[in-house]
C-alpha positions in Angstrom: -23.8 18.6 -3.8 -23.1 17.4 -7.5 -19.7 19.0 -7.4 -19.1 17.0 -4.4 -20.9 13.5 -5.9 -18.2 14.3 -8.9 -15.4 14.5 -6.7 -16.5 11.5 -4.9 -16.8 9.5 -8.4 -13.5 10.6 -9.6 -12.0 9.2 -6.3 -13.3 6.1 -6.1 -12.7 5.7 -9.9 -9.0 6.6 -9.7 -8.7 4.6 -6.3 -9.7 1.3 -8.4 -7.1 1.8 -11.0 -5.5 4.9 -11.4 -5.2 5.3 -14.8 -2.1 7.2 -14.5 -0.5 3.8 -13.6 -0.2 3.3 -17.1 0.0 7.0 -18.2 2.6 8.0 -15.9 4.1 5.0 -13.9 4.4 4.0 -10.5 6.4 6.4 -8.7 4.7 9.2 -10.3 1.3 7.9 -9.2 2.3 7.3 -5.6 3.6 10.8 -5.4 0.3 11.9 -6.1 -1.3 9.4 -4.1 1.0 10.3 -1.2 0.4 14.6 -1.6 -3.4 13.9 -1.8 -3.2 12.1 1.1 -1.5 13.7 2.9 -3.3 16.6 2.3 -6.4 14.9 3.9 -4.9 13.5 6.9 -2.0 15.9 7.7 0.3 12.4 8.0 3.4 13.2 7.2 4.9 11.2 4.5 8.3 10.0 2.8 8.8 8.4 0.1 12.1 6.6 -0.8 12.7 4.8 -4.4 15.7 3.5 -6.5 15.8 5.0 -9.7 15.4 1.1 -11.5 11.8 0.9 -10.0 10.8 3.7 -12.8 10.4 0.6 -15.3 7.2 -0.7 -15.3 6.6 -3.9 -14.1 2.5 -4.5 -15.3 0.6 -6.2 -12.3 3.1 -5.6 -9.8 2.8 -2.0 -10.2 -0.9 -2.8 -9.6 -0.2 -4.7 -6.6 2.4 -2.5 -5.3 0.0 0.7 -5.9 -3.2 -1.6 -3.9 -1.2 -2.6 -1.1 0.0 1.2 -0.4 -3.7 2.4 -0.4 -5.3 -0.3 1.3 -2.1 0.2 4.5 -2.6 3.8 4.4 -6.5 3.3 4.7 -5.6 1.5 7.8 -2.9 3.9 9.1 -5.5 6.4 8.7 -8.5 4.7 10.0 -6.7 2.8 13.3 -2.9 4.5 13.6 -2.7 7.4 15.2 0.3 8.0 13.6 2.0 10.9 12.7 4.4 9.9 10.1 4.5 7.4 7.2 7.7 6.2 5.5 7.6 4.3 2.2 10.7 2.9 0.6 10.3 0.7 -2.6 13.6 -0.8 -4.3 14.2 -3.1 -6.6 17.8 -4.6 -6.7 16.8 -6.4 -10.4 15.3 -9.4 -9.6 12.9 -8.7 -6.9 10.7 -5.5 -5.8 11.3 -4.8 -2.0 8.5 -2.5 -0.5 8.8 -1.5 3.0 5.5 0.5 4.5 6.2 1.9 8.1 4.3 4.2 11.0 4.8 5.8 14.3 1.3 4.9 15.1 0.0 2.7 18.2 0.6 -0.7 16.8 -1.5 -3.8 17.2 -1.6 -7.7 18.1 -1.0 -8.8 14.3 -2.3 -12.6 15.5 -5.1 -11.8 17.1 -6.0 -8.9 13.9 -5.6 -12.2 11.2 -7.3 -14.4 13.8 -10.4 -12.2 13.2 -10.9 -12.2 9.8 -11.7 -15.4 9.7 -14.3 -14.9 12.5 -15.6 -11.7 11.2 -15.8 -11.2 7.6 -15.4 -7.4 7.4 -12.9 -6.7 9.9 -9.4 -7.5 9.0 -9.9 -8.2 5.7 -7.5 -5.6 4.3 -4.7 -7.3 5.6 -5.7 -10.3 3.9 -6.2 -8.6 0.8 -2.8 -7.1 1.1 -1.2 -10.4 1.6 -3.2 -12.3 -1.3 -2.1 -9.6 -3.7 1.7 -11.0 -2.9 1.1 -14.1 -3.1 -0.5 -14.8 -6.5 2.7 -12.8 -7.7 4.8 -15.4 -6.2 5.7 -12.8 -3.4 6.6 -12.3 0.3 4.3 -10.8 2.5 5.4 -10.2 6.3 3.9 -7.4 8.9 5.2 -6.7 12.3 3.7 -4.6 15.2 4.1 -3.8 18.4 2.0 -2.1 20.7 2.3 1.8 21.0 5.8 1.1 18.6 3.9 1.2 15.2 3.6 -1.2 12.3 5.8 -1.9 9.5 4.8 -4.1 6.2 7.2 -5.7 4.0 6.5 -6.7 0.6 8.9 -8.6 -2.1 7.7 -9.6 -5.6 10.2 -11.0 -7.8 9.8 -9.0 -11.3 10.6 -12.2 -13.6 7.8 -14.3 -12.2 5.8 -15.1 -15.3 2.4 -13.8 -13.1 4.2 -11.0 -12.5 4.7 -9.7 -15.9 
């Protein structure tokens, strides 16, 4: 039971800010995010990257790192999908991340429509998007019903709140 209180700890610990973010990087960290991951869900996952996102880029790395954990949280919790690709690129001025599923989609209006009726529910998705935002960034998400749901993010990397 301690063993497994431990492993619990180290989890949430690591999920607040991996500490490899700074040790290791982004794409390094996401790897392991992504193998642990899918170890737990059996979700197959790729992940796609340009070699210039290797530099790191301070709270975007953050944000980028957040918003893959928080949409993978809900891919596991409400998808039903079987696949997850992740493509991140960054083409010098801006950070492009693109999160996708085969899952079974949803009514994105109605989903942001409810957290602000319900405080709990849907609130990831606004977390997501207020992440972008106070970078300066681009948030968009587009479902469709039994299609799946895809998330873009773009941050530019010289926005002073960005560095």
């Amino acid at each position: 039971m301690v063993r497994c209180s431990l492993r619990e700890i180290r989890k949430i610990i690591f999920d607040l800010r991996p500490m490899s973010l700074d040790d290791l990087g982004l794409i390094p960290t996401i790897q392991r995010y992504l193998a642990n991951y899918k170890t737990d869900t059996s979700i197959d996952m790729v992940f796609n990257y340009n070699d210039e996102i290797k530099e790191s880029r301070g709270l975007v790395d953050v944000a980028l790192f957040r918003i893959i954990q928080e949409a993978l949280s809900n891919v596991k919790k409400y998808s039903k999908a079987d696949r997850v690709i992740i493509t991140i690129n960054n083409d010098g001025e801006t950070v492009t991340m693109k999160i996708k599923d085969n899952g079974v989609g949803f009514d994105v209006d109605r989903a942001l429509k409810e957290i602000y009726l319900d405080d709990m529910r849907g609130f990831g998705l606004h977390s997501m998007k207020q992440r972008v935002e106070l970078l300066n960034g681009f948030f968009n998400i587009k479902s469709i019903v039994d299609k799946g749901t895809e998330i873009t993010v773009k941050i530019p990397i010289n926005s002073r709140k960005g560095v």
